[in-house]
C-alpha positions in Angstrom: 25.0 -56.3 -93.8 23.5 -56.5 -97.1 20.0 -55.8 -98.1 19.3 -59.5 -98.9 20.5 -60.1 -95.0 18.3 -57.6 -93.6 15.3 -59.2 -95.7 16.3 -62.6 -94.8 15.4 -61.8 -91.5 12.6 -59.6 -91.5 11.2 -62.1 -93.6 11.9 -64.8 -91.9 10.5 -63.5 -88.4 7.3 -62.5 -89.7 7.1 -66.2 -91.6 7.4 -67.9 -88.3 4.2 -66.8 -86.7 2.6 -68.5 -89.4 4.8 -71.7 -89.7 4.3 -71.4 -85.3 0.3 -71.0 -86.4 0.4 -74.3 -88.8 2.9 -76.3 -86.1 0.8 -75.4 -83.8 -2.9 -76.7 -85.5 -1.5 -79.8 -87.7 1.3 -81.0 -85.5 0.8 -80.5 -81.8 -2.7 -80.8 -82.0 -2.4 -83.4 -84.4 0.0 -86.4 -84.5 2.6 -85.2 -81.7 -0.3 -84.5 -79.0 1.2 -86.9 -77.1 3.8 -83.8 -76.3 1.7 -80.9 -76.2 -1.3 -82.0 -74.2 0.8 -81.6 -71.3 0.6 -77.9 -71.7 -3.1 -78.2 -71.7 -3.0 -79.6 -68.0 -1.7 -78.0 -65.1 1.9 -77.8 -64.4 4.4 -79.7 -62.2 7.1 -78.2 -62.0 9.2 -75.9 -64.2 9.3 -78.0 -67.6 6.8 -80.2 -69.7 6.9 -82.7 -72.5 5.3 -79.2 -74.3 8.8 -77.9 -74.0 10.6 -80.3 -76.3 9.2 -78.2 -79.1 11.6 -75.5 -78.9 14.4 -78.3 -79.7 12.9 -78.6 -83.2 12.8 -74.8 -84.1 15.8 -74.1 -82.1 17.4 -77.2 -84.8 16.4 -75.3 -87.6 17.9 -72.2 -86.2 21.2 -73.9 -85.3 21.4 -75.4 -89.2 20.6 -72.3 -90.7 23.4 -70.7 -88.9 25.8 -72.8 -89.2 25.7 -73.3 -93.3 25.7 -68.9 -93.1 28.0 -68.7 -90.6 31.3 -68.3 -92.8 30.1 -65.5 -95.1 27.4 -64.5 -92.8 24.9 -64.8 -95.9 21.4 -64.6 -95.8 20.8 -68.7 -94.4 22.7 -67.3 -90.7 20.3 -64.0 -90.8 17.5 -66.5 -91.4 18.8 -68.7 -88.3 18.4 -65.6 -86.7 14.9 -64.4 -87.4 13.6 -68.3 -86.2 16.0 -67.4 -83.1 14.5 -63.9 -82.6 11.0 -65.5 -83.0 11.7 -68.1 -80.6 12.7 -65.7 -78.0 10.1 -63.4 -78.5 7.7 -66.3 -78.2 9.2 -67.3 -75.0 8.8 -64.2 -73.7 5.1 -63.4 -74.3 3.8 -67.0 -74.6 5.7 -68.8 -71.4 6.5 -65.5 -69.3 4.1 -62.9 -70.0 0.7 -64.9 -70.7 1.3 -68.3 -68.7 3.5 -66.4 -65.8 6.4 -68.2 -65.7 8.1 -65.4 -64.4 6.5 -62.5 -62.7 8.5 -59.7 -64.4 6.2 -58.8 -67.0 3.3 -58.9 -65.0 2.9 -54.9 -65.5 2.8 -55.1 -69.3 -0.6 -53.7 -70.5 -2.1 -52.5 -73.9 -5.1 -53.2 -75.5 -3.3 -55.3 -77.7 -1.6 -57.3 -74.9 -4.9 -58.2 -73.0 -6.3 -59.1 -76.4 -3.1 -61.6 -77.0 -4.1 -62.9 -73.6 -7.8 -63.1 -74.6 -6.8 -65.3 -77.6 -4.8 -67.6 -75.5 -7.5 -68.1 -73.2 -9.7 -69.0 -75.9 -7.4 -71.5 -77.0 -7.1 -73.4 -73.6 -10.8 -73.1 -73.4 -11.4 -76.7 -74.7 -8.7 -78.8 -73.1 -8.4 -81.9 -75.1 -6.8 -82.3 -79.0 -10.0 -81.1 -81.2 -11.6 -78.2 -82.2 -9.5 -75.3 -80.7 -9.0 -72.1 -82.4 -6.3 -69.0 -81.8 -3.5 -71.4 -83.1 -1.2 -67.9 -83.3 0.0 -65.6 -80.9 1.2 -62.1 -82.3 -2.0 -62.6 -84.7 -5.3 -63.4 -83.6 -8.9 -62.4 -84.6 -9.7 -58.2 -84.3 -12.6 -59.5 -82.0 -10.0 -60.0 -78.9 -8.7 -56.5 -79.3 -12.8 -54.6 -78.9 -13.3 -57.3 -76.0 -10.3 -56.7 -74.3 -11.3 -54.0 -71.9 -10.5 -54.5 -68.2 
């Protein structure tokens, strides 16, 4: 693995949580509410329209891949940083803050409560306008001082 592959995907992780933070303001609380607002309402069941989402990144990953797949250049590393991202989204946005799953229930840090914090804030107002914390491994320094027990 080259140095370019190594950067592609460093890179390419850490520009996710931004592209996720933009998605997340301009599109799903924009024109596709239609989809998200149902993970702004309780839950029925395991799935929601919300979910559909991961279809579009998980896309992207799958084309980057494929098109890097025969000389495993830097386009499949970059498949796999939006992969890695995804996964580590699903793991601390669906199971560890909205409890999908109980197994990380006895994950704590300052910084975790704070990441909770933020998403609380965010599902504070329940409707399509004016929410804030639009990210989740970055969110405003305040959550981490307020985050005591």
């Amino acid at each position: 693995m080259t140095i370019i592959n190594i950067l592609a995907f460093l890179l390419t992780y850490l520009a996710m949580e931004g592209v996720a933070w933009l998605t997340h303001k301009y599109v799903m609380h924009g024109f596709l509410w239609s989809l998200h607002e149902s993970h702004h309402k309780p839950r029925h069941g395991i799935f929601e329209k919300n979910d559909f989402f991961f279809l579009f990144y998980a896309s992207i990953a799958m084309v980057l891949m494929y098109f890097g797949w025969e000389k495993l250049d830097y386009r499949f590393w970059m498949g796999i940083g939006v992969t890695a991202y995804g996964f580590t989204y699903f793991i601390l946005h669906d199971i560890f803050i909205h409890r999908r799953g109980k197994w990380l229930d006895k994950l704590d840090s300052s910084y975790f409560r704070a990441m909770r914090k933020a998403h609380k804030v965010h599902h504070k107002k329940m409707g399509k306008e004016d929410g804030e914390e639009f990210g989740l491994l970055l969110f405003k320094k305040e959550h981490l001082h307020n985050s005591g027990r």
